[in-house]
Backbone bond lengths (Angstrom), bond angles and torsions (degrees), N, CA, C in turn:
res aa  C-N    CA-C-N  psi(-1)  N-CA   C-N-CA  omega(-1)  CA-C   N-CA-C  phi
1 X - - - 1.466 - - 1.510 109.67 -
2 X 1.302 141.08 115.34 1.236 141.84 115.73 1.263 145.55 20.01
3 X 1.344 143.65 162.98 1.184 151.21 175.58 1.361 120.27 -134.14
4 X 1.512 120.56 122.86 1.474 105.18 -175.94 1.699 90.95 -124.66
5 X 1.117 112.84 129.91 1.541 140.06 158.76 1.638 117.98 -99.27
6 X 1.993 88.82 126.03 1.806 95.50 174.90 1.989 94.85 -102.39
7 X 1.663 83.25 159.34 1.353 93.95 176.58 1.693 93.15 -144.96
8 X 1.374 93.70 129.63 1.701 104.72 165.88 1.478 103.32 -93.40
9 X 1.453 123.04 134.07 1.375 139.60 -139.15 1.606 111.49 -135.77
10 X 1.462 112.03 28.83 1.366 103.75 -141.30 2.037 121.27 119.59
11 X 0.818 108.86 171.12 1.507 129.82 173.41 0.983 150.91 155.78
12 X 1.433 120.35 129.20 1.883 119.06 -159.13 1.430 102.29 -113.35
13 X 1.893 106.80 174.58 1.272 99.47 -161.61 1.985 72.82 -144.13
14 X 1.756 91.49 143.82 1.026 130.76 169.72 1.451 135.23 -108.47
15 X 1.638 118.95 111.24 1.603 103.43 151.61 1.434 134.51 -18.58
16 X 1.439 151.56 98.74 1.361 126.22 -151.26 2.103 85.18 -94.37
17 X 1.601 122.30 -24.95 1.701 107.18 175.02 0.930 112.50 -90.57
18 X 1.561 114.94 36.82 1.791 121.54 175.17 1.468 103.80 -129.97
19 X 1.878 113.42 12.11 1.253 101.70 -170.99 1.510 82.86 -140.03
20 X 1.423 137.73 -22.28 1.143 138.12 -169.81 1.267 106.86 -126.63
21 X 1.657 128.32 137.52 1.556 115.88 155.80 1.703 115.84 -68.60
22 X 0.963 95.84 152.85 1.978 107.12 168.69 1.660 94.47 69.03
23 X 1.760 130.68 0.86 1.409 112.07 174.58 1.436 127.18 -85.77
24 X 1.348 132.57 126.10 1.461 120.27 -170.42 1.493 124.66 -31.54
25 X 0.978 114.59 158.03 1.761 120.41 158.60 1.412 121.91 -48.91
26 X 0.770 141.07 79.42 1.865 134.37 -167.14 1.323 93.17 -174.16
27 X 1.780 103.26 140.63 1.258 150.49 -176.76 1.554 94.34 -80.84
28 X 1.543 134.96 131.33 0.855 144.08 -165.45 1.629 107.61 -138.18
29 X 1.317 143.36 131.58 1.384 138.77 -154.09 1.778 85.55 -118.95
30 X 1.052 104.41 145.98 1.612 121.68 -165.00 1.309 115.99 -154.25
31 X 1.762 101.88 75.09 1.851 96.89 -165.90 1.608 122.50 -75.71
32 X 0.904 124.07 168.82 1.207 119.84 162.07 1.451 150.23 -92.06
33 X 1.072 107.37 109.01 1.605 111.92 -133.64 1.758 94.07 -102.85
34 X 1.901 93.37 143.27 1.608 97.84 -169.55 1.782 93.79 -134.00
35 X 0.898 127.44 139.95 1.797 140.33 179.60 1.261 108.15 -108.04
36 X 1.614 114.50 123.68 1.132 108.53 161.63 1.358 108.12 -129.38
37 X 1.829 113.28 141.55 1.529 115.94 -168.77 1.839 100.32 -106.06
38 X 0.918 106.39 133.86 1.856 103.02 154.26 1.148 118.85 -110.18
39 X 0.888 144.71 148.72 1.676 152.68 140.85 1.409 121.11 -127.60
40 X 0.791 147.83 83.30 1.840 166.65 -148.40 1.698 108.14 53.23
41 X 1.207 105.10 -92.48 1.143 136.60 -166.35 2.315 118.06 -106.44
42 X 1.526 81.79 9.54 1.411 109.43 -178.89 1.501 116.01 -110.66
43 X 1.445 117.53 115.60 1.938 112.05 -176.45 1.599 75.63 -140.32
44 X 1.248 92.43 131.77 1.545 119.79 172.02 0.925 103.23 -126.76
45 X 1.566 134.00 130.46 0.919 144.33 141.69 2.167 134.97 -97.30
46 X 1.417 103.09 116.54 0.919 94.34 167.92 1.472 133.10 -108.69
47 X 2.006 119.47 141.30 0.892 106.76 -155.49 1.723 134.44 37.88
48 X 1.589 101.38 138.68 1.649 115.63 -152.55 1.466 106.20 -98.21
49 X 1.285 120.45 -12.34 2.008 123.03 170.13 1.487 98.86 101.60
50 X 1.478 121.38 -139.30 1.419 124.15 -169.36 1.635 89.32 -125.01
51 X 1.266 105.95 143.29 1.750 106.15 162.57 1.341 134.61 -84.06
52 X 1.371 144.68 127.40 1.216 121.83 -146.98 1.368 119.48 -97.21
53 X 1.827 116.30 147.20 1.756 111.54 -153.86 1.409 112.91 -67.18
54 X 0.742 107.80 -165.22 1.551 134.64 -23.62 1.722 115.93 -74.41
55 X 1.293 102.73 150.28 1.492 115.23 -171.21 1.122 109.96 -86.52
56 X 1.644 117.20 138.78 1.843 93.99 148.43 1.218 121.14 -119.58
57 X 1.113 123.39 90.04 1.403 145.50 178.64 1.755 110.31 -111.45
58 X 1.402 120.92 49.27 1.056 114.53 165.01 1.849 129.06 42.62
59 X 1.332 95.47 -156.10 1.682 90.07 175.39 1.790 112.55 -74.33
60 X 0.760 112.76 -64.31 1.590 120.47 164.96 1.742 92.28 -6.82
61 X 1.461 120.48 -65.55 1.175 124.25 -141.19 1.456 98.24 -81.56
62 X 1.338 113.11 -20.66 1.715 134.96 177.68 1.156 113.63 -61.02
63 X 1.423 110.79 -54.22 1.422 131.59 -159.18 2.012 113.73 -79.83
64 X 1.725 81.00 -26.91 1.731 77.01 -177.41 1.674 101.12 -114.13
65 X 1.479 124.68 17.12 1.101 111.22 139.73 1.681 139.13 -92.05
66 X 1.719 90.80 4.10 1.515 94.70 -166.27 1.795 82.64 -104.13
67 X 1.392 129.22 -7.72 1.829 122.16 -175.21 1.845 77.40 -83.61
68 X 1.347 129.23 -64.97 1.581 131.49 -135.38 1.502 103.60 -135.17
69 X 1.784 117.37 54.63 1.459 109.69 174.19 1.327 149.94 -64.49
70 X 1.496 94.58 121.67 1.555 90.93 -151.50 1.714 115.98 -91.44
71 X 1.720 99.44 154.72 1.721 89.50 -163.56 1.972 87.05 -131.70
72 X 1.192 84.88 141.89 1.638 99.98 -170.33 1.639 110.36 -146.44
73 X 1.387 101.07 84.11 1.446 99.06 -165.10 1.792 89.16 -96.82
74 X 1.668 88.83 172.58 1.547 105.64 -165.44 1.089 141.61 -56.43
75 X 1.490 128.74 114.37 1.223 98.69 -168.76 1.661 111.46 118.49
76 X 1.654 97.89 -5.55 1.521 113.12 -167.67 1.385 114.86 -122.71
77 X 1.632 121.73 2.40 1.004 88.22 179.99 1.863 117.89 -118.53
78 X 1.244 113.58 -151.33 1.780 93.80 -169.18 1.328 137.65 -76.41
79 X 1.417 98.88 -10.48 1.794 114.34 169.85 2.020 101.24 -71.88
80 X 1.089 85.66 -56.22 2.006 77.11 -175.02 1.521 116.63 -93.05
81 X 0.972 110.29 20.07 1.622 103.90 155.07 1.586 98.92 -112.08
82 X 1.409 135.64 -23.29 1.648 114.03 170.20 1.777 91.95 -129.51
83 X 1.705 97.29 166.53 1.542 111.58 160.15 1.713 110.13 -67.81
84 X 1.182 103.94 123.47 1.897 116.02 -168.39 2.148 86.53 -75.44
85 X 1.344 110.68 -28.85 1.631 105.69 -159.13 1.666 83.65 -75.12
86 X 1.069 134.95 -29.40 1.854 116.12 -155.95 1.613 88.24 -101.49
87 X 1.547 140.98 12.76 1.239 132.52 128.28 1.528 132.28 -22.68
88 X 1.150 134.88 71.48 1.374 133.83 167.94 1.672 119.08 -54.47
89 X 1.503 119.95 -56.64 1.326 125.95 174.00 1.228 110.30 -115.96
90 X 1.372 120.98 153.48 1.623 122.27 148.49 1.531 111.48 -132.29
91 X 1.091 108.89 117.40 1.774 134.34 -176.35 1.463 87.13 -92.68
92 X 1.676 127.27 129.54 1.036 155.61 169.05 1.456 103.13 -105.62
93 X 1.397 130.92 123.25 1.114 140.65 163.52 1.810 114.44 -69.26
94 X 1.180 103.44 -51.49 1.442 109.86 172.38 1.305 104.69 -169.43
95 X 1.442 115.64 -159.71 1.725 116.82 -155.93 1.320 99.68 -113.45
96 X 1.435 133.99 -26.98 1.283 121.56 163.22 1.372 130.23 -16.14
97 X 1.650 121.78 138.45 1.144 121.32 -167.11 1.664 134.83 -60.01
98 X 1.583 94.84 -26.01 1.348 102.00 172.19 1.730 125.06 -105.11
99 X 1.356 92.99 39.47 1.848 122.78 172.64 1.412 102.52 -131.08
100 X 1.183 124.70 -26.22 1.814 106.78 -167.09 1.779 104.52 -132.29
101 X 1.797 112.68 36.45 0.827 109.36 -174.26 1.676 107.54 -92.73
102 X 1.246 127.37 -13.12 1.052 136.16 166.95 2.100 137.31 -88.86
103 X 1.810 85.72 -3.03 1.665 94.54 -177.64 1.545 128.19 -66.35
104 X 1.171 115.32 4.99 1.404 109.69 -175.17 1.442 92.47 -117.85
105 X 1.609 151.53 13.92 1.072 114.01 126.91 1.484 132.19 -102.75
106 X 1.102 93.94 69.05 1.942 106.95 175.82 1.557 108.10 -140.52
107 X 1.144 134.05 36.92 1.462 137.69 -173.62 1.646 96.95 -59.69
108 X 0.865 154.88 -32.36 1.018 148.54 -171.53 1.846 120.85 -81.43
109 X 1.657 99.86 -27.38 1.288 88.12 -177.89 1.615 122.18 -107.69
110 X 1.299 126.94 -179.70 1.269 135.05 -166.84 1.267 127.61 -75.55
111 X 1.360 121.86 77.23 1.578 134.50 176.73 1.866 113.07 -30.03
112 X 1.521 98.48 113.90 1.557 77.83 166.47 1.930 106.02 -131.50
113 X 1.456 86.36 126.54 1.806 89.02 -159.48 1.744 88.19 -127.37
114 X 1.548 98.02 139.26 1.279 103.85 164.66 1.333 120.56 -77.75
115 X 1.282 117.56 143.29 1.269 119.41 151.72 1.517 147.10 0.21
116 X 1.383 90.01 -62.17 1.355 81.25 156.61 1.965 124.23 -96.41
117 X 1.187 108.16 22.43 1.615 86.02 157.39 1.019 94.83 -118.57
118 X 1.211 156.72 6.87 1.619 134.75 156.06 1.889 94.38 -67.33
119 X 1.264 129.21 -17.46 1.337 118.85 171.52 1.250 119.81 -63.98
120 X 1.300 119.44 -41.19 0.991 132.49 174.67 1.715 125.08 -77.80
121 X 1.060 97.70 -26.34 2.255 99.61 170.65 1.442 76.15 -79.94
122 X 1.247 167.65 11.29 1.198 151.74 -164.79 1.658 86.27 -105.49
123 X 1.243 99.00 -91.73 1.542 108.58 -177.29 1.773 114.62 -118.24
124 X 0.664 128.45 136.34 1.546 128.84 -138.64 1.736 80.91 -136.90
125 X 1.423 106.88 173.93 1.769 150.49 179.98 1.100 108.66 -148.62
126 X 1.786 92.38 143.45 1.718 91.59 -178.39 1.523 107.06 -61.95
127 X 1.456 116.10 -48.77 1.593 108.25 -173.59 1.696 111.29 -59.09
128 X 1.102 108.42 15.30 1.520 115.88 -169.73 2.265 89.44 -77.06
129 X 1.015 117.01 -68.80 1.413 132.81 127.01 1.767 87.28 129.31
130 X 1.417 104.61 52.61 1.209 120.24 -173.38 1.679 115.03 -86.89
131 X 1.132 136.40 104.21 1.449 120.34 176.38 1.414 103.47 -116.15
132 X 1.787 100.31 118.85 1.172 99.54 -166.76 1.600 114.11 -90.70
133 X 1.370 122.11 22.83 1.345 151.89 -177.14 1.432 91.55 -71.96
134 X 1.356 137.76 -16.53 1.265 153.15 -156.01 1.378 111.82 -108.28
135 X 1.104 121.11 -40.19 1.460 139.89 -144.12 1.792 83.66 -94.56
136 X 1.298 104.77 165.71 1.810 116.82 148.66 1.409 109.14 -93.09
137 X 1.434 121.19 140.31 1.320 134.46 -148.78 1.823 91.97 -63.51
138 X 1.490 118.10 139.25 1.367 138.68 160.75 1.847 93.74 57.92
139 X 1.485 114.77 38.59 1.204 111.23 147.30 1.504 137.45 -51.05
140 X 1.330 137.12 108.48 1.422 114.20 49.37 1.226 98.16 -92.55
141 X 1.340 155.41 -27.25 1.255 158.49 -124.63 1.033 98.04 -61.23
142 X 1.686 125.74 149.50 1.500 143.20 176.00 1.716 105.41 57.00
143 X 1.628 109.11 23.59 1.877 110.84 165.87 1.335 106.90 -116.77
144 X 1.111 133.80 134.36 0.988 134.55 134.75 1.443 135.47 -20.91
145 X 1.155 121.39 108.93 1.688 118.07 -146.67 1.952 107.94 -128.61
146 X 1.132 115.45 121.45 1.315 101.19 171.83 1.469 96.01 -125.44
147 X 1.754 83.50 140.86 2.033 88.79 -177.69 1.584 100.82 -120.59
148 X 1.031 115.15 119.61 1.336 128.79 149.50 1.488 142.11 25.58
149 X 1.300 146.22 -15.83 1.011 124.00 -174.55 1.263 140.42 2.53
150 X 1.811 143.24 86.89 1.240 121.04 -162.87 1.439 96.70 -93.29
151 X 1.718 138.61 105.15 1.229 122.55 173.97 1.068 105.13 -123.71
152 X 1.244 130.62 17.73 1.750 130.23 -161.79 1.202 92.08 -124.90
153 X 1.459 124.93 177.80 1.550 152.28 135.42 1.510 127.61 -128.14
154 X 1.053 129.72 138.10 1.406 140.99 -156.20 1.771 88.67 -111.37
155 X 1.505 90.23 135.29 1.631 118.59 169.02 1.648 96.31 -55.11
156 X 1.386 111.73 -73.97 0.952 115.18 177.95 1.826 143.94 -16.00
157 X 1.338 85.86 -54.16 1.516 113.78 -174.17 1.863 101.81 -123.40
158 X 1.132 99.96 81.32 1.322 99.34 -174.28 1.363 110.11 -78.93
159 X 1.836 122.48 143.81 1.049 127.58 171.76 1.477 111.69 79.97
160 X 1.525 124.96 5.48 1.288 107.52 -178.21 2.171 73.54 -120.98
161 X 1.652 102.17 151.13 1.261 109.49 149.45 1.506 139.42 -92.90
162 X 1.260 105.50 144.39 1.200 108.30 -153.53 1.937 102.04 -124.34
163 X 1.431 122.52 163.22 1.145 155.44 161.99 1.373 132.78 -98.12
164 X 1.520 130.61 79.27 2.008 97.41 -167.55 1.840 89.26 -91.59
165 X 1.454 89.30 144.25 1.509 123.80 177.23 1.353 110.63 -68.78
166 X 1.475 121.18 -37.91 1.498 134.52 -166.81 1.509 112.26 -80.97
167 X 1.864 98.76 -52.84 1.143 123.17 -136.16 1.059 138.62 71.93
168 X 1.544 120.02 11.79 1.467 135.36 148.43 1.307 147.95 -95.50
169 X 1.562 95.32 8.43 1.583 88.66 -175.70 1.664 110.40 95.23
170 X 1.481 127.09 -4.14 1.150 112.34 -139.44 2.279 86.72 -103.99
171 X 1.339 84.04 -50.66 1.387 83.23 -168.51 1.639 98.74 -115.93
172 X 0.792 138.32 140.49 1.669 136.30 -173.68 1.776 119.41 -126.01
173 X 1.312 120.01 104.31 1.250 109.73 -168.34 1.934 93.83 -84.70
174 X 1.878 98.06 140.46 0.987 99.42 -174.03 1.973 119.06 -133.33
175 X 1.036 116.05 137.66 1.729 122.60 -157.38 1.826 98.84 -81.18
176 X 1.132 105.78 114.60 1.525 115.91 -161.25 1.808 102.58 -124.79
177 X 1.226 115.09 54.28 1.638 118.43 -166.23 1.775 108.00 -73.21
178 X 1.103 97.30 161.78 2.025 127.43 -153.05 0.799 131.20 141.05
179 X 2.177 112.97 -79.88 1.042 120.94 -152.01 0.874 123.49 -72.23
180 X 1.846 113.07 -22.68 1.450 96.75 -152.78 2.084 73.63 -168.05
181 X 1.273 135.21 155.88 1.293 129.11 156.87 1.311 109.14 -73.73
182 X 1.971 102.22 136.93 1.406 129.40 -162.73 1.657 112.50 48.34
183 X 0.986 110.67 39.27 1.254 110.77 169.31 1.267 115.13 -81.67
184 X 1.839 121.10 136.08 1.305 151.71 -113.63 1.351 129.43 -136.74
185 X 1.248 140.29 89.37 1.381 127.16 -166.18 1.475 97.11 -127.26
186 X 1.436 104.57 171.04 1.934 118.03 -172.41 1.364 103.23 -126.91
187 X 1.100 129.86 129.14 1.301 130.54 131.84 1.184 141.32 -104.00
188 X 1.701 98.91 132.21 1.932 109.16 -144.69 1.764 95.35 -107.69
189 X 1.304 83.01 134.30 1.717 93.74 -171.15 0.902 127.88 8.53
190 X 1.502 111.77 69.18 1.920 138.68 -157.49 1.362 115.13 6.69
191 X 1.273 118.36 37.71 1.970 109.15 156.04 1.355 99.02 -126.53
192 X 1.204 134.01 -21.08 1.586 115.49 167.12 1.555 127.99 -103.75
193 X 1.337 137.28 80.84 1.652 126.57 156.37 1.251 123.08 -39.17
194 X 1.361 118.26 114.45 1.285 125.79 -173.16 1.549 104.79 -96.34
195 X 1.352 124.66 70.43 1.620 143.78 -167.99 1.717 130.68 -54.58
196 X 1.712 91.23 -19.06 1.397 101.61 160.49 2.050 116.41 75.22
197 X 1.048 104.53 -110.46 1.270 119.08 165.79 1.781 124.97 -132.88
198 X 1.235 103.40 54.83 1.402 114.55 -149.45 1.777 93.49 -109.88
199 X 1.606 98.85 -9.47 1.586 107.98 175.73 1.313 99.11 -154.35
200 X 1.612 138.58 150.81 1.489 102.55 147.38 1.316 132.07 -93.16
201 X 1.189 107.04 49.68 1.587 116.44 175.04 1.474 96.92 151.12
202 X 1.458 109.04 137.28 1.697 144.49 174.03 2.024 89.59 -36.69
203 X 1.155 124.42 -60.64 1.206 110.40 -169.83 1.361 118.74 -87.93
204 X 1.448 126.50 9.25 1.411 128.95 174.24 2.078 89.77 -112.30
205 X 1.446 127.07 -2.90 1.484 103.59 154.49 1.360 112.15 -48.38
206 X 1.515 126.93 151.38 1.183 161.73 114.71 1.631 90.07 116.52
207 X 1.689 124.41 17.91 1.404 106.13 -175.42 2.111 105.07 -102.51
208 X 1.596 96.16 29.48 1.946 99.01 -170.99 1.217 104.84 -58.65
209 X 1.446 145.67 10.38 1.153 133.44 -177.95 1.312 94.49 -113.53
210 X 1.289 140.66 11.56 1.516 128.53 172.01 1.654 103.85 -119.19
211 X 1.679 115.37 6.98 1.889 106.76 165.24 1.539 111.20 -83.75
212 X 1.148 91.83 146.47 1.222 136.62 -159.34 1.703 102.55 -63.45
213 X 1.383 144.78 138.66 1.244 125.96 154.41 1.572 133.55 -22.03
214 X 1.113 131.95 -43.00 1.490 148.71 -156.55 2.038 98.25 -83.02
215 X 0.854 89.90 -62.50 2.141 104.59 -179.09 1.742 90.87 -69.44
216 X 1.347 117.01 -52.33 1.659 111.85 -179.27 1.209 113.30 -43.16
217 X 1.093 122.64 -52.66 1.325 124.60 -166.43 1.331 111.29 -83.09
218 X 1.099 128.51 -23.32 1.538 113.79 172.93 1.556 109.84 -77.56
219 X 1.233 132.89 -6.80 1.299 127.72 -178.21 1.531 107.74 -69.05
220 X 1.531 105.81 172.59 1.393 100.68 -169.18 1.415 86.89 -82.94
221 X 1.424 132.47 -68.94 1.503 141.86 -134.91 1.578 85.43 -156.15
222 X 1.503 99.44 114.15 1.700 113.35 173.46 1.277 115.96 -85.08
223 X 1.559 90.37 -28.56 1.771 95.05 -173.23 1.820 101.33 -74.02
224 X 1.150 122.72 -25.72 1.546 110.51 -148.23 2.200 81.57 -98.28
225 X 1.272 122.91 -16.76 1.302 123.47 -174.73 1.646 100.00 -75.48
226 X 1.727 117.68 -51.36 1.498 86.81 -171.86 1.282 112.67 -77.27
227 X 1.570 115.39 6.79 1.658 102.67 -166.03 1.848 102.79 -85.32
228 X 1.927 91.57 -27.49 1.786 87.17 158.85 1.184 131.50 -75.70
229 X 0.945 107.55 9.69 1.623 112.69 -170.65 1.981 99.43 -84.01
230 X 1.495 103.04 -51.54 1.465 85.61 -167.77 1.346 100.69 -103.53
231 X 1.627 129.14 29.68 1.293 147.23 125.68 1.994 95.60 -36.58
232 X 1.214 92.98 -87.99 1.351 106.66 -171.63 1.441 115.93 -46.98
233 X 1.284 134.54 -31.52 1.094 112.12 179.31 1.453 122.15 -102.98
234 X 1.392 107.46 14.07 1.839 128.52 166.40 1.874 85.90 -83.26
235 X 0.711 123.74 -40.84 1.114 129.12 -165.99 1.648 120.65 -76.40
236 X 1.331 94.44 -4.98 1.937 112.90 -173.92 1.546 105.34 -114.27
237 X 1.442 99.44 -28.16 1.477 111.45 -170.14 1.668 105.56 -82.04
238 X 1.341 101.54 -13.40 1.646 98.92 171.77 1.548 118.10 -103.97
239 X 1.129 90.08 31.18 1.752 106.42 176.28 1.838 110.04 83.36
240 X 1.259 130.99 0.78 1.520 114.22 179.05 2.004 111.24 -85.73
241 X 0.957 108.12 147.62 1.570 119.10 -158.57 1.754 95.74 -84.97
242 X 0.933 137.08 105.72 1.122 126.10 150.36 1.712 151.78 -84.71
243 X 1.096 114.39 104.42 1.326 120.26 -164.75 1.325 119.83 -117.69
244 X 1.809 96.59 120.44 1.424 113.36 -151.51 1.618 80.23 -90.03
245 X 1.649 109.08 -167.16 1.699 115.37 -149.84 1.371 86.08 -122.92
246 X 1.488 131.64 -34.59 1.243 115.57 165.72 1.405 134.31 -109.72
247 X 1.521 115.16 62.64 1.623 141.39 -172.57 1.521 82.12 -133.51
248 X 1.554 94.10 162.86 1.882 113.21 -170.63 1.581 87.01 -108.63
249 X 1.696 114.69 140.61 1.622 114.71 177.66 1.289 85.31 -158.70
250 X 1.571 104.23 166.12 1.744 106.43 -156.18 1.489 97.64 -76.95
251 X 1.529 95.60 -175.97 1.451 89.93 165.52 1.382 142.26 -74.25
252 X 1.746 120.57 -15.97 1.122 126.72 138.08 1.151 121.66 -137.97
253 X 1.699 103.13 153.30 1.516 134.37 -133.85 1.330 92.61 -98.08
254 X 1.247 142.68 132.34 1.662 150.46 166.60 1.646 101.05 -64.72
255 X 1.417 117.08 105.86 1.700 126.37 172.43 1.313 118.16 -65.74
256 X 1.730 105.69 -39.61 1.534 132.69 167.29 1.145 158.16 -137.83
């Protein structure tokens, strides 16, 4: 058995009646949450946290710190809370800024990106909400990259497709579509789903019919998100733990 470690990476704060209809007025803190698994000779990392400012990502980079400002005080982000060299994998959930703010110090380890976001570093949209001011120049290039195959399905996690990374069962990369194209979740030795941005938070699952125009529209596919949504929570109800990336969870996660 394994070890899974959360790391808050950063954190922004949200209008919650600028993201929900009928939700009160209140500022809501929404960190950014990064997982790391060991098992011997195995460090997985999921998702890289926020990178710390100042950025230069132009207006783009302006514009989506003045919608979702992000605060990353010292000491917080993913190089100095772990060694980046004993990184074996890094599983990217998606390209959003407060997931790929930490990827350029891991040159050494094994990118595993779906399909569709290498589509997207390809040719991108603004609502794509990609600033590649973030990235290391002509990323992935010169990484080591494993992409996905989804041809399986897990007992476990029924109805979502899945990838195992190992070939054991141990860690399972899994295809979680909506939020964002090729958007990305893990399941770690089937009691934890690592859900990503598939909600922003365990208690705003299954409420996608109360966002707001503004968050709607930046999603990739709304329709295919709430249909994961109660994917996901058939999927909780059979006992697997799901833990979205921006909810607070200790620092380590119970596997069993």
């Amino acid at each position: 058995m394994g070890d899974l470690r959360y790391f808050a990476c950063g954190e922004t704060t949200h209008d919650m009646a600028q993201l929900l209809h009928g939700a009160a007025r209140e500022r809501r803190v929404f960190p950014s949450g990064v997982f790391l698994w060991e098992d011997g000779d195995r460090r997985v990392l999921y998702d890289t946290g926020y990178a710390p400012e100042p950025w230069k990502t132009g207006l783009a980079g302006w514009v989506y710190r003045r919608l979702l400002p992000p605060r990353v005080p010292p000491g917080a982000t993913i190089a100095e809370r772990i060694d980046p060299a004993t990184v074996t994998h890094v599983v990217l959930s998606h390209l959003h800024p407060d997931h790929i703010g930490g990827v350029g110090v891991f040159p050494d380890a094994t990118f595993v990106l779906h399909a569709g976001l290498q589509r997207t570093l390809v040719a991108s949209r603004v609502k794509d909400g990609v600033l590649r001011g973030l990235l290391p120049e002509a990323f992935p290039a010169g990484r080591r990259v494993v992409t996905p195959v989804f041809d399986s399905t897990d007992d476990r996690i029924p109805g979502l497709s899945t990838f195992d990374l190992f070939r054991d069962g141990s860690y399972m990369i899994v295809d979680l579509p909506g939020h964002a194209q090729g958007h990305t979740g893990a399941l770690v030795e089937g009691a934890v789903l690592l859900a990503g941005d598939a909600a922003w938070g365990r208690d705003l699952l299954g409420q996608e019919g109360r966002i707001r125009r503004v968050p709607r529209a930046i999603a990739h596919d709304c329709a295919a998100q709430a249909s994961l949504a109660s994917t996901l929570l058939d999927v909780e109800r059979r006992g697997v733990r799901l833990a979205f990336s921006h909810d607070h969870h200790p620092n380590r996660i119970e596997l069993h």
